[in-house]
C-alpha positions as CSV (number, residue, x, y, z in Angstrom):
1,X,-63.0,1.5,-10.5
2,X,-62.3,2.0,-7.2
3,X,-60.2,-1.0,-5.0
4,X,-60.0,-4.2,-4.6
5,X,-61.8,-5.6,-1.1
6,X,-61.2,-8.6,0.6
7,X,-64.2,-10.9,3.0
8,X,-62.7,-14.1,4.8
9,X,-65.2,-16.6,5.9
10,X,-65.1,-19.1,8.0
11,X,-66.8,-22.0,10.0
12,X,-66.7,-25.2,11.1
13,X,-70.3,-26.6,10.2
14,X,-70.7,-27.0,6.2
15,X,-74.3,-25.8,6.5
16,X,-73.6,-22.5,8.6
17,X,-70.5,-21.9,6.1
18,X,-72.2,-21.8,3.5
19,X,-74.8,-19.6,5.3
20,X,-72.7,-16.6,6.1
21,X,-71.4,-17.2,2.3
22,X,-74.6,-16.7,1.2
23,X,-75.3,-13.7,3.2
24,X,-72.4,-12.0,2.4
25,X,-72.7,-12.3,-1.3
26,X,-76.6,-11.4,-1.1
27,X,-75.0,-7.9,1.1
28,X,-73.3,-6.9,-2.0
29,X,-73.9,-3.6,-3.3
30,X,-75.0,-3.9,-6.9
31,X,-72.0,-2.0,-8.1
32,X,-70.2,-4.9,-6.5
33,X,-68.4,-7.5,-8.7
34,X,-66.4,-11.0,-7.3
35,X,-63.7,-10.9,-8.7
36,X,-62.6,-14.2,-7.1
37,X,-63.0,-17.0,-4.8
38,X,-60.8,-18.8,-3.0
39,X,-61.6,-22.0,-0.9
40,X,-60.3,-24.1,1.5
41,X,-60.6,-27.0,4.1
42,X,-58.6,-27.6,7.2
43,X,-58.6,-30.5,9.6
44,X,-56.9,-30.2,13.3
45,X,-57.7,-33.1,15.3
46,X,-62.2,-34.3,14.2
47,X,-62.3,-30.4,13.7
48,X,-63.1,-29.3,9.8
49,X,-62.7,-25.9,9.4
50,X,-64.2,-24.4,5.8
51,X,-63.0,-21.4,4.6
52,X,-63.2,-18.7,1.6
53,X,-61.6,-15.8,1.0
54,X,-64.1,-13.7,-1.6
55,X,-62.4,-10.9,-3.4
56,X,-64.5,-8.2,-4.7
57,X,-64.4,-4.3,-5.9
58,X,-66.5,-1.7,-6.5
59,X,-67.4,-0.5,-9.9
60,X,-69.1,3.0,-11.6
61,X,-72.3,1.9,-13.1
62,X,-72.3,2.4,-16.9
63,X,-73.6,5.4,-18.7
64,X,-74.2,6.2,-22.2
């Protein structure tokens, strides 16, 4: 296996948040596992702020 990678993602409307989530995930190599997400919200002020850090790595396909 080769290293562990690390995505932050971030944005203030739910709906493009969850978007560029999407997207990223969907980019993936297939070799690609998530190994873990982390999420969180943030408030300054009326500003929400979502946010998830995905951590992923690369892995050898399986041969017999």
């Amino acid at each position: 296996m080769t290293g562990l990678h690390l995505k932050l993602i971030a944005a203030a409307d739910p709906d493009v948040f969850q978007d560029r989530l999407n997207r990223f995930i969907e980019s993936l190599p297939d070799e690609a596992l998530v190994v873990d997400v982390k999420f969180s919200i943030s408030h300054s002020g009326s500003q929400t702020t979502f946010a998830a850090l995905v951590q992923y790595k690369a892995v050898e396909e399986w041969v017999e």
